[in-house]
C-alpha positions in Angstrom: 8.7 11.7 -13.8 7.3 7.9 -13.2 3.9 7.8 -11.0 2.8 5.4 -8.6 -0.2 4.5 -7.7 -2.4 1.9 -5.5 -5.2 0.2 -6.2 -7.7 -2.6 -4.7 -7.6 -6.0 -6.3 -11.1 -5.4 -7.6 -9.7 -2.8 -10.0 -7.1 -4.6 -11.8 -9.1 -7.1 -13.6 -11.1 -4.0 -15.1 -8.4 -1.8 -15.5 -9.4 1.0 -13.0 -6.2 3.1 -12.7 -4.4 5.7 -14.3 -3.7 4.6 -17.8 -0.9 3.0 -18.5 2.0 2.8 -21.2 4.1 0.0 -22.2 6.7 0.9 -19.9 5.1 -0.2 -16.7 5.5 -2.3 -13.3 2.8 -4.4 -11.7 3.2 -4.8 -8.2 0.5 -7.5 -6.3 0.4 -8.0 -2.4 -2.5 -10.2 -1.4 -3.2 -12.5 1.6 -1.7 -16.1 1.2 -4.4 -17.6 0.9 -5.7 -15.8 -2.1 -5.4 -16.1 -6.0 -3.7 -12.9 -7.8 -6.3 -11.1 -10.0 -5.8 -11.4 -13.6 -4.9 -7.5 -15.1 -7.0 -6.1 -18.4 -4.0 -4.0 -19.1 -1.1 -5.7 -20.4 2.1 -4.9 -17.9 6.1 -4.9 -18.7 6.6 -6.3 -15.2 4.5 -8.2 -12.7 5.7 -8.8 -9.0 3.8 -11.1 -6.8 3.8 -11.2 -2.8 2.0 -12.7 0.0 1.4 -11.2 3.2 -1.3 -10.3 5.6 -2.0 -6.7 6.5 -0.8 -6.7 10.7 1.1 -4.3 12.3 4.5 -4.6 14.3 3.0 -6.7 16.6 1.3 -9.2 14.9 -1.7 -9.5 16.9 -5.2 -9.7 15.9 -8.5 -9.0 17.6 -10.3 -11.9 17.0 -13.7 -9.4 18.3 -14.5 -11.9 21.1 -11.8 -10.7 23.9 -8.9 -13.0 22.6 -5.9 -12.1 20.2 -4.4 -14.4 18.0 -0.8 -14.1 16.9 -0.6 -14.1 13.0 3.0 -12.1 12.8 3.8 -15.7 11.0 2.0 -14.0 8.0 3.8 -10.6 8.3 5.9 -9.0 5.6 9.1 -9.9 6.0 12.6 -8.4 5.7 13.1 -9.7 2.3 9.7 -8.7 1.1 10.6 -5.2 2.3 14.3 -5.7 0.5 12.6 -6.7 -3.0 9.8 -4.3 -2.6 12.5 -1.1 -2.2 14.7 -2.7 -5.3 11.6 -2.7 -7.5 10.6 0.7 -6.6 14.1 1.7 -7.7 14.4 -0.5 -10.6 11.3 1.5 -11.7 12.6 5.0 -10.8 15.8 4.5 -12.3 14.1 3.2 -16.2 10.9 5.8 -16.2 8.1 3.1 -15.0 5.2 3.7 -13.8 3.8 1.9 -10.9 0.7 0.0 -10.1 0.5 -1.4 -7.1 -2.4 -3.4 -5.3 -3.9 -5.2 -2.4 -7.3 -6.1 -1.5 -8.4 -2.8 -0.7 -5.8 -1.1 -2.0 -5.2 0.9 1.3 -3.0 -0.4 3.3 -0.3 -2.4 2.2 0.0 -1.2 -1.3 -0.8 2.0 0.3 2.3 1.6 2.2 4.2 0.9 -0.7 2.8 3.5 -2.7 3.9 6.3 0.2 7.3 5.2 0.0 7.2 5.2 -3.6 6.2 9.0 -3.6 8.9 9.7 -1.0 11.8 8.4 -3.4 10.6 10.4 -6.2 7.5 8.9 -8.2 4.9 11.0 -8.6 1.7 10.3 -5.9 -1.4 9.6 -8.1 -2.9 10.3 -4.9 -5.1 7.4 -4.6 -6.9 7.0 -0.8 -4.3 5.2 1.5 -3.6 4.9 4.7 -0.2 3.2 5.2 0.1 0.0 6.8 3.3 1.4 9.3 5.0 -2.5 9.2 5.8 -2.2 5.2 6.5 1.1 5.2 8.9 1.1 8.2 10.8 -1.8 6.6 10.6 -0.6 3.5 12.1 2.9 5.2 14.8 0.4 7.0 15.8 -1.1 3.7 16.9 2.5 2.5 18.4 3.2 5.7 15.8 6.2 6.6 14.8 7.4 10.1 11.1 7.3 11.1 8.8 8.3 14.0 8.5 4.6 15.3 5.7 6.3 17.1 4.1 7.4 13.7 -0.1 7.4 13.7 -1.6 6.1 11.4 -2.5 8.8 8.5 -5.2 8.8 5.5 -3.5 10.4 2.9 -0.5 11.6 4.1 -0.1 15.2 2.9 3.4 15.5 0.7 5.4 19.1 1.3 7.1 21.0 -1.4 10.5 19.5 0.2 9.4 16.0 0.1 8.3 15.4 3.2 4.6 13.2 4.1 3.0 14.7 7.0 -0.4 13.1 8.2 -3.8 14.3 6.2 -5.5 12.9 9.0 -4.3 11.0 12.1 -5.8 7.9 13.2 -5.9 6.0 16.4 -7.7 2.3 15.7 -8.0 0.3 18.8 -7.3 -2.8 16.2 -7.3 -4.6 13.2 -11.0 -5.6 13.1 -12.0 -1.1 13.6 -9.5 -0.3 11.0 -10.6 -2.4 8.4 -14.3 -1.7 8.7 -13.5 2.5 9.3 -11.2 2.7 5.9 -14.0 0.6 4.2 -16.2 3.1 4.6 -14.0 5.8 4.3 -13.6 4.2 1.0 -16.9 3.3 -0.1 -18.0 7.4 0.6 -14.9 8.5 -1.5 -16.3 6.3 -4.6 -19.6 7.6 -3.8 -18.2 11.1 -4.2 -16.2 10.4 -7.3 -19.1 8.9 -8.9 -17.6 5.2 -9.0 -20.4 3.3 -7.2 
C-alpha cells in the first residue's frame, strides 16, 4: 500500500522524509509569495500550488483589533479538484506521497488526512488539518463532514477508516494557531532528537 506523508518546506531541500523510491509524487503548497524549495531526492512527479493557510472565512487577526480579509488567497475549488485527482492518480499506480508546506502542518496536513482516508498509508507525521482543504478536498469526492469539525492534532485513524480527533483544538485565530502548533512542533523534534 502507497504512504503519504507531510512535511515542512525546510525538510525537502535535505531530504527529511520517509525514504523514497522511484515511483513517487511530490506535492508543494506554499504561500504566493514564496519560492518552491528545491528537493535532494529526485521525484517521478512534482505538483506545485499557491495558497495561504485561512480558514472558511478568510479573515485574519492582524493582533491589533482589526481583521483583514485575505479569502483572495484561499485554496480554491480547482486546487481542491487537482489536489483529490493527484491523490488518486497516486493510489491508483502504487505512489507514494510527499507532501509539504511551510510547516508542514496544516495545509499539507490537510492533504495528507485526506490522503489516509482514501487509502494511503498515514506516515503519521504531526498535523493538524487546515479544515478549508480538507473540506474541499472532502467535497470534491462527494463526502459528508462535520462542518462544525474542531480542529484536531493528529487525528486518530480507527480500524474502519475513520479519523477521529487526537486532540481537539479551539484557536481564537490565525495569529494563536500558528505560534501554539509551532511549538507543539518544535517539542516533538525536541523529543525525536531532530533539533
Amino acid at each position: 500500500m502507497p504512504w503519504i506523508q507531510n512535511i515542512a518546506l525546510s525538510d525537502v531541500p535535505k531530504g527529511r522524509h520517509i525514504r523514497i523510491g522511484e515511483n513517487s509524487m511530490l506535492i508543494q503548497i506554499l504561500d504566493p509569495d514564496m519560492d518552491f524549495p528545491v528537493p535532494q531526492h529526485q521525484f517521478k512527479e512534482t505538483h506545485q500550488f499557491k495558497f495561504l493557510d485561512i480558514e472558511e472565512d478568510g479573515m485574519t487577526n492582524n493582533g491589533d483589533g482589526t481583521w483583514t480579509d485575505m479569502s483572495v488567497h484561499a485554496i480554491k475549488d480547482q486546487d481542491a479538484a487537482q489536489l483529490v485527482g493527484l491523490l488518486q492518480h497516486a493510489f491508483e499506480n502504487r505512489m507514494d506521497v510527499i507532501v509539504h508546506c511551510h510547516a508542514g502542518i496544516c495545509r499539507s496536513g490537510a492533504v495528507a488526512e485526506v490522503g489516509v482516508m482514501m487509502g494511503f498509508q498515514d506516515a503519521e507525521s504531526f498535523r493538524a488539518p487546515n479544515l478549508l482543504v480538507k473540506h474541499k478536498m472532502m467535497r470534491v469526492l462527494e463526502w459528508t463532514y462535520d462542518e462544525n469539525e474542531s480542529h484536531t492534532v493528529n487525528g486518530v485513524t480507527l480500524p474502519s477508516g475513520i479519523i477521529v480527533p487526537g486532540k481537539a483544538v479551539d484557536w481564537t485565530n490565525n495569529n494563536e494557531k500558528v505560534f501554539t502548533l509551532a511549538a507543539e512542533r518544535r517539542e516533538r523534534r525536541q523529543q525525536q532528537g531532530d533539533e
